[in-house]
C-alpha positions in Angstrom: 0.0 0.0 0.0 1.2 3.8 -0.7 3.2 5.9 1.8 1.1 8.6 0.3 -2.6 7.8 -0.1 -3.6 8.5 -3.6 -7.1 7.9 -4.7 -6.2 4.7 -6.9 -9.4 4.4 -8.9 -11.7 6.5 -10.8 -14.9 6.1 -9.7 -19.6 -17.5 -6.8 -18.1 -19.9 -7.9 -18.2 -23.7 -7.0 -14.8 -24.2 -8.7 -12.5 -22.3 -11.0 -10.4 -23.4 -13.7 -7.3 -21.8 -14.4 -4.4 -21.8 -16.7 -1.6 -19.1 -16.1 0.6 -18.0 -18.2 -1.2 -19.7 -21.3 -2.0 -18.1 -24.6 -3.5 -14.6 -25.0 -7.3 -14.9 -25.1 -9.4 -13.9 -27.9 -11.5 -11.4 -25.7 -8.5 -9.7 -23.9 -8.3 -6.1 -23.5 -5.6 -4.3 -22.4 -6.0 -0.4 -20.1 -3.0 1.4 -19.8 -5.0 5.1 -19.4 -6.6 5.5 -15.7 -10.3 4.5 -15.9 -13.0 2.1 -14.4 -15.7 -0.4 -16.0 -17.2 -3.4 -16.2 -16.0 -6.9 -17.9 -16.6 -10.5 -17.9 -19.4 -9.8 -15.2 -16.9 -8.0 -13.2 -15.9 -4.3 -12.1 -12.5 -3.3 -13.1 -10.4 -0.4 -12.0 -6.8 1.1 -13.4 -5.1 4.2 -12.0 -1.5 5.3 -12.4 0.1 8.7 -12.1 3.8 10.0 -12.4 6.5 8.5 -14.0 6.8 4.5 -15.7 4.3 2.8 -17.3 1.9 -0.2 -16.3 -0.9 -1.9 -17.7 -4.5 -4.3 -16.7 -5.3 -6.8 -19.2 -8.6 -8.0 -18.8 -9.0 -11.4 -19.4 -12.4 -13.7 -19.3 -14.5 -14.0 -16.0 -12.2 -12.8 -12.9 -9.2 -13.5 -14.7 -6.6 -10.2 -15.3 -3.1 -9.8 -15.6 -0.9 -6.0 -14.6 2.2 -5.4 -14.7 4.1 -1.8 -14.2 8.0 -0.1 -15.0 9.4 1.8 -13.1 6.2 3.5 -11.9 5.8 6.1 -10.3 2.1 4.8 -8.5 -0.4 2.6 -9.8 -3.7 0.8 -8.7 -5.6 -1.8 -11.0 -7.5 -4.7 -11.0 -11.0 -6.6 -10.8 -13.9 -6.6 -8.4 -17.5 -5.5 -7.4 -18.9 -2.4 -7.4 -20.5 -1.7 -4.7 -18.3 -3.6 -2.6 -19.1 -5.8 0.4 -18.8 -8.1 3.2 -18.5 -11.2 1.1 -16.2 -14.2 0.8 -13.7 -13.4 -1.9 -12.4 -16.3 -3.5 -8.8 -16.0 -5.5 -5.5 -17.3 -7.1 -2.7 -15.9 -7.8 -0.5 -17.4 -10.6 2.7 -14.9 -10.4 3.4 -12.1 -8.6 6.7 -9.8 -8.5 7.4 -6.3 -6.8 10.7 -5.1 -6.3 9.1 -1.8 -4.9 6.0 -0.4 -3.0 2.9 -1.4 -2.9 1.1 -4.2 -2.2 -1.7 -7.2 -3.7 -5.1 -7.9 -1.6 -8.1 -6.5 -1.6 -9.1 -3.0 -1.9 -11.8 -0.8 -1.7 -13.6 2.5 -0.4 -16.7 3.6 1.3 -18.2 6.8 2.4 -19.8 8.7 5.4 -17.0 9.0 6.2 -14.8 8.5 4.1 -12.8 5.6 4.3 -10.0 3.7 2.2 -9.2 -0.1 3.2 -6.9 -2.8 2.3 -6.9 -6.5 2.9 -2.9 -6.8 2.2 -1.5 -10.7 1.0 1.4 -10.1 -0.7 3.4 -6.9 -0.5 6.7 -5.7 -2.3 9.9 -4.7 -0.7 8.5 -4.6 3.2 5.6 -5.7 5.4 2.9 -2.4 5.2 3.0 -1.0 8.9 2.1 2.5 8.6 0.3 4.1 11.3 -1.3 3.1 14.5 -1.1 -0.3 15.0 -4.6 -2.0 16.2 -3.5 -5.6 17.1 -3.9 -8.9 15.7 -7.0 -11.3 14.8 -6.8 -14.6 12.5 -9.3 -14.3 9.4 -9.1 -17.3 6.7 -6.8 -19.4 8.8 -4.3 -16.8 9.4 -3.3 -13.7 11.6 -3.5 -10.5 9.9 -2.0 -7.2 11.8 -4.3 -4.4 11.6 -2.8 -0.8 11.6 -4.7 2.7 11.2 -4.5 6.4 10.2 -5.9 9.4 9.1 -4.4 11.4 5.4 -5.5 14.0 3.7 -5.8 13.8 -0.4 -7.4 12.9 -3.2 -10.9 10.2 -2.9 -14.0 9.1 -4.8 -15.3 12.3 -3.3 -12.7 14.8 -4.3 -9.9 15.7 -1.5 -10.9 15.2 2.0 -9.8 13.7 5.2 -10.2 10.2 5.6 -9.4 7.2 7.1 -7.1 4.4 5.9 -7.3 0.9 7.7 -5.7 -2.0 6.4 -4.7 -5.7 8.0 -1.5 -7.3 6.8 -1.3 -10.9 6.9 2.0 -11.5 9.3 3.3 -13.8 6.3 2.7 -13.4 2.6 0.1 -16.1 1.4 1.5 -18.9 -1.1 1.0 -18.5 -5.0 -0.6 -21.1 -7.5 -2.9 -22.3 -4.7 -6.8 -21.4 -4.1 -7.4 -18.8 -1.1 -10.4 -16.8 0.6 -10.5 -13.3 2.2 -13.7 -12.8 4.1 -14.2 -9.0 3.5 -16.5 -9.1 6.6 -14.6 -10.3 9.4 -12.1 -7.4 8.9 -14.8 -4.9 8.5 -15.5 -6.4 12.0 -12.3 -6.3 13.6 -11.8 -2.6 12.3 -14.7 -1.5 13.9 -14.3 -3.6 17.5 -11.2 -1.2 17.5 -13.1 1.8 17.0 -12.5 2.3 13.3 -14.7 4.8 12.1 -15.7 2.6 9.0 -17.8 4.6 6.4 -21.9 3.9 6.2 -22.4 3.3 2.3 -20.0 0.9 0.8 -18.2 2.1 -2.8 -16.2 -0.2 -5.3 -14.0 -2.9 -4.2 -11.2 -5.3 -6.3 -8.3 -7.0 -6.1 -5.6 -4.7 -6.1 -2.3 -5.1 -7.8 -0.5 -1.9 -6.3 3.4 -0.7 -7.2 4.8 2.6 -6.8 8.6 3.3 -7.2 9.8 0.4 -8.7 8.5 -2.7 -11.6 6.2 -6.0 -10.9 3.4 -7.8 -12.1 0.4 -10.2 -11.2 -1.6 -13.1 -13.0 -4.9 -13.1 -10.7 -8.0 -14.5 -10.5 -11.1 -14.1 -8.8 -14.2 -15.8 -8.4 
């Protein structure tokens, strides 16, 4: 997750079957200009700003790809919109930072406003920004929770809000099927007096870099 909050998007499954790092699909499509929208019954998001480039290839269903160069900051991939408490099911193929920025959910809500992160995988070092809440285990694991309050740009134009997140204490595996319940940190955050917003925005899975390269083969279901 950034050092700097920047807004990073422009406002089930019984089984999945995947195959990473196969041949290009006929359907792909490829962002690499910040924008949001809907595809293979899923919301999508992309967002980068300053230097580098980086792309979101959209692939069928919850499937998507991202990679970035030496990028400044950049946000992108698939979800929901709204967002919710809600079992998120997900694989990740490949993944490779060698900068900021992290991979997990991500998502926004309002009154007030409030920006939140459900970090699994994370670049150079652990996220641990901010106040820290304490632990609770969610999915079969212990996530650290950590809080604080910025000042920039949202979904609502530049206002004060809060950022919470929970960082898993290790980095989940790759290649294997996982689950983040949305809802039992939503729950946590506000046992610890989070002011969590009211009305819930977008949510997706993230793929976040800034000040370095990396790249992600994810999907969700």
């Amino acid at each position: 997750m950034k050092k700097k909050a920047v807004f990073g998007a422009l406002v089930s499954a019984a089984s999945c079957v995947l195959a990473f790092g196969g041949a290009p699909q006929a359907n792909a499509q490829t962002i690499t200009t910040s924008g949001t929208g809907y595809q293979g019954g899923f919301f999508w998001s992309f967002w980068r700003s300053g230097s580098g480039s980086a792309s979101l290839t959209l692939l069928s269903g919850g499937h998507f790809t991202t990679s970035w160069t030496n990028i400044g900051d950049c946000t992108m991939g698939k979800g929901w919109n709204p967002g919710g408490a809600r079992v998120v099911n997900y694989n990740v193929g490949t993944y490779w930072n060698n900068g900021g920025g992290t991979a997990g959910m991500y998502g926004w809500m309002q009154n007030p406003q409030t920006e939140w992160y459900v970090n699994e995988f994370w670049g150079t070092h652990k996220p641990n920004d901010g106040t820290y809440l304490g632990t609770f285990w969610s999915d079969g694991a212990p996530y650290d929770m950590y809080k604080r309050q910025l000042y920039g740009s949202s979904p609502n134009g530049n206002v004060y809000f809060w950022q919470v997140y929970s960082s898993r204490q290790q980095q989940n595996t790759l290649r294997q099927n996982h689950t983040i319940n949305t809802g039992n940190h939503f729950y946590a955050w506000k046992q610890k007096g989070v002011p969590l917003g009211s009305t819930m925005q977008m949510m997706f899975f993230d793929t976040e870099g800034w000040g370095g390269s990396g790249g992600a083969d994810v999907t969700i279901w």
